[in-house]
Phi, psi and omega in degrees: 000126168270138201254154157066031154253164182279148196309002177249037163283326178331301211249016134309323191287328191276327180262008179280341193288304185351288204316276171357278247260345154305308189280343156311293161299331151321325194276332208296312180313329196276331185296328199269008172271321172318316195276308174305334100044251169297305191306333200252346180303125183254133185234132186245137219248350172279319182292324176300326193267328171297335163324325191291174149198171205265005179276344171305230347219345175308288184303304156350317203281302192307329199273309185309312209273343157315314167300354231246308176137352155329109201287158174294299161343316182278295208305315164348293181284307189281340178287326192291299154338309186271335186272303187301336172287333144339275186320308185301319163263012145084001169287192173247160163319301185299356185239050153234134159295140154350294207275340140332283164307311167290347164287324171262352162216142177278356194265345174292166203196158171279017100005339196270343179296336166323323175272015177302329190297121171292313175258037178257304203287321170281348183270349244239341193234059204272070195222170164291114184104338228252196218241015167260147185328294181297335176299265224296030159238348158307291201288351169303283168340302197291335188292317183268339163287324161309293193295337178280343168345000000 
């Protein structure tokens, strides 16, 4: 209840609600195609993996020379570098030599071959949201203690 407006207010107070009862139904229609969705879904994890391919791995590359001590800012570009050198020979990333890779940073090390790993890259992001095993079965939890409120 709104207190000390003149009664020729009412029906400003009634149409601001519209927009709310669109979008409420908006959300509601989507929750139930999300759920027909997910129940039908079949997921086949060899097409997913052909799917992959090794230039996804360029910000990896960039995290390796960070870690190295390399600024992002830099790294950014020797990862950019590397996808082009790529290109130019005609290769995936992960098919450049060591010694390829040190013409654009002297911080590679063979160590570096460690970021070729998809599931390397992915346990690596180990955050709220983020795409390790333990985050999505974290975030699986808050999701299913949600839906039981």
């Amino acid at each position: 209840v709104v207190k000390g407006t003149p009664t020729t207010y009412n029906k400003d107070l009634q149409e601001d609600k519209e927009m709310l009862f669109d979008v409420m139904d908006t959300v509601m229609d989507s929750v139930k195609i999300a759920i027909g969705v997910v129940s039908t879904m079949r997921i086949h994890p060899e097409k997913m993996k052909l799917g992959l391919s090794p230039d996804m791995l360029a910000t990896d590359l960039a995290e390796y020379l960070v870690r190295k001590g390399m600024p992002f800012r830099d790294t950014h570009h020797v990862a950019g570098e590397a996808v082009s050198l790529a290109e130019k020979k005609g290769c995936g990333i992960n098919d450049l030599s060591l010694e390829d890779l040190q013409t654009l940073s002297t911080l590679f090390e063979e160590d570096v071959k460690e970021v070729w790993s998809f599931d390397r890259s992915a346990e690596l992001r180990c955050t709220e949201g983020g795409t390790a095993k333990a985050s999505v079965l974290e975030q699986a939890d808050k999701l299913k203690n949600y839906l039981e409120l």
